[in-house]
N, C-alpha and C positions, 0 to 999 in steps of 0.2 A: 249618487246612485241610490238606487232603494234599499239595498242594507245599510247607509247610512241615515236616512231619512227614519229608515224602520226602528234602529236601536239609538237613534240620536246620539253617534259621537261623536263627541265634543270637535269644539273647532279647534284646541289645544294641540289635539291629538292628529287631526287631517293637515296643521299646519309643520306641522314636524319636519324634519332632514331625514330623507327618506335612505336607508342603511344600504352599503351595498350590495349586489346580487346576493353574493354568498356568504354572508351574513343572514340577509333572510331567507334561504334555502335552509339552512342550518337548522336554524330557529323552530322554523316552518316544519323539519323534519321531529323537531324535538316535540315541540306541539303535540305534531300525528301523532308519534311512540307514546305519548302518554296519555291520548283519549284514547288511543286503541288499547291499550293495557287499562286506561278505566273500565271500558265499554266491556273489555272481556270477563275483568273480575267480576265487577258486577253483575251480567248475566248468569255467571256459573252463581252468585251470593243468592239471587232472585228463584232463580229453579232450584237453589239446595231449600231453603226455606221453603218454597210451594210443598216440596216434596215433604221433607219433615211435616209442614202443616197436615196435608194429607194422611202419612202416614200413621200420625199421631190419631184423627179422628178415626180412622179404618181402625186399628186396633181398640181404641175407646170404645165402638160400637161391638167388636169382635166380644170383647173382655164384656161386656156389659151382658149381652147374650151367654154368657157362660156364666155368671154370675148367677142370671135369673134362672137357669137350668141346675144351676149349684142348690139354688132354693129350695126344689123339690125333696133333697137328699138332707140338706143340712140349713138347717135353721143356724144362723146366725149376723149380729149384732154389722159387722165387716162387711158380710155381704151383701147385708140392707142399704150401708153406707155407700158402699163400691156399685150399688144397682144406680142411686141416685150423684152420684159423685162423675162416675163413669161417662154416660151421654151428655151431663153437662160441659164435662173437658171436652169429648167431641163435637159439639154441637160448636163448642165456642170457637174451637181449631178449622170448624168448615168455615164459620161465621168469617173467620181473620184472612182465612184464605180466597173464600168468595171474595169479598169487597175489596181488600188489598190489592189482591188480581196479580200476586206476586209473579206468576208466567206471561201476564202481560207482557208487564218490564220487564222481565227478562229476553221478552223477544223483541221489545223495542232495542233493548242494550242489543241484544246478539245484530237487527238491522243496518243497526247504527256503525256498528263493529264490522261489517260485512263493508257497508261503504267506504270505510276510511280502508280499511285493504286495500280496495278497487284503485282509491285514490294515489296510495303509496307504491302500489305496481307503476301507475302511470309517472309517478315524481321519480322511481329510480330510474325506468326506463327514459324518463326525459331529462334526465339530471344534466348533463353537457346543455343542452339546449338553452334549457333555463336558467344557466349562469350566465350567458352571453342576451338573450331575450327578455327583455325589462318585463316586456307585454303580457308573455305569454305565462312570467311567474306574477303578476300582479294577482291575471286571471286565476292560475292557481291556488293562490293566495285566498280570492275570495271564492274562490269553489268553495276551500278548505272550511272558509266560514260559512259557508250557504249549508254544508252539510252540520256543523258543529250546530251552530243555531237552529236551523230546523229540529234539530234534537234536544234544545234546549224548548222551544217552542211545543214540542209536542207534548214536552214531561209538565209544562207548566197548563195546560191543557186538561194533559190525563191527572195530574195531582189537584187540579182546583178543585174546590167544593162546588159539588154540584145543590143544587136546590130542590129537595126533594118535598115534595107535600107530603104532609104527615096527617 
C-alpha cells in the first residue's frame, strides 16, 4: 500500500506475526494518549513563546519611547544606553518571532491534536467492534498513521530550509 512504499518499511517489519486483536487496540490506544498529550503540550509551549516573544518586543518598543522622552528632562549615560539597547532587544524578539512563526506550529500541533480526538472518539466508540473485526482495526491502524505522518510530513516541510536569494 502507499504508506508503505512511501516510508519504505522494511520487509522485517511487514513479515512479522501479526499480535492479536487486543493487543493491538491497546497498543494502538497508548499510541493515540501520547501524540495527543504531545500535540497538546506543544501547542500551549509554541503560543506561550509567540506570546512572551511578542510581548517582550511591545514593551522594548513601549520602554524605548519613554526613554527618549526621559531625554528631554534628564541627560543621562543609562538612558542613552537603554535608548539603543532597548529596540535592538525588540527588533531582535520580532525578528525570532516572525521567522520562527512560533503560532504557526502551534496551530499546526493544535490541528493535529484536534484529529487524533476525532479519531479516539470513533476508536472508543467502536472498541467491541474492533476486537472482533481484523479489517476494520487494520484500517484504523493506518488511519492512525495517515494522520501521525502527515503530521510528521508537514513539520519536515514547514522546518526545511527554504532557499532564499540573498
Amino acid at each position: 500500500d502507499n504508506v508503505i512504499d512511501k516510508y519504505q518499511i522494511p520487509e522485517s517489519i511487514l513479515a512479522a506475526t501479526m499480535p492479536c486483536a487486543e493487543t493491538m487496540l491497546r497498543r494502538l490506544q497508548v499510541l493515540l494518549a501520547g501524540q495527543q498529550a504531545y500535540n497538546a503540550q506543544k501547542a500551549r509551549e509554541y503560543h506561550f513563546i509567540q506570546h512572551r516573544l511578542h510581548a517582550i518586543a511591545k514593551w522594548s518598543f513601549i520602554l524605548t519611547l519613554v526613554c527618549c522622552l526621559a531625554h528631554f528632562f534628564v541627560h543621562s549615560a543609562a538612558l542613552s544606553a537603554l535608548s539603543a539597547i532597548l529596540p535592538a532587544l525588540g527588533s531582535c524578539c520580532h525578528g525570532i518571532a516572525s521567522t520562527a512563526e512560533y503560532e504557526k506550529l502551534a496551530q499546526q500541533c493544535h490541528q493535529t491534536k484536534r484529529l487524533l480526538d476525532k479519531f479516539a472518539q470513533s476508536l472508543v466508540a467502536n472498541e467491541q467492534r474492533l476486537l472482533v473485526d481484523d479489517a476494520a482495526l487494520r484500517h484504523d491502524v493506518k488511519t492512525f498513521l495517515d494522520i501521525v505522518l502527515d503530521d510528521r510530513d508537514k513539520w519536515f516541510i514547514f522546518t526545511s530550509s527554504s532557499k532564499l536569494p540573498l
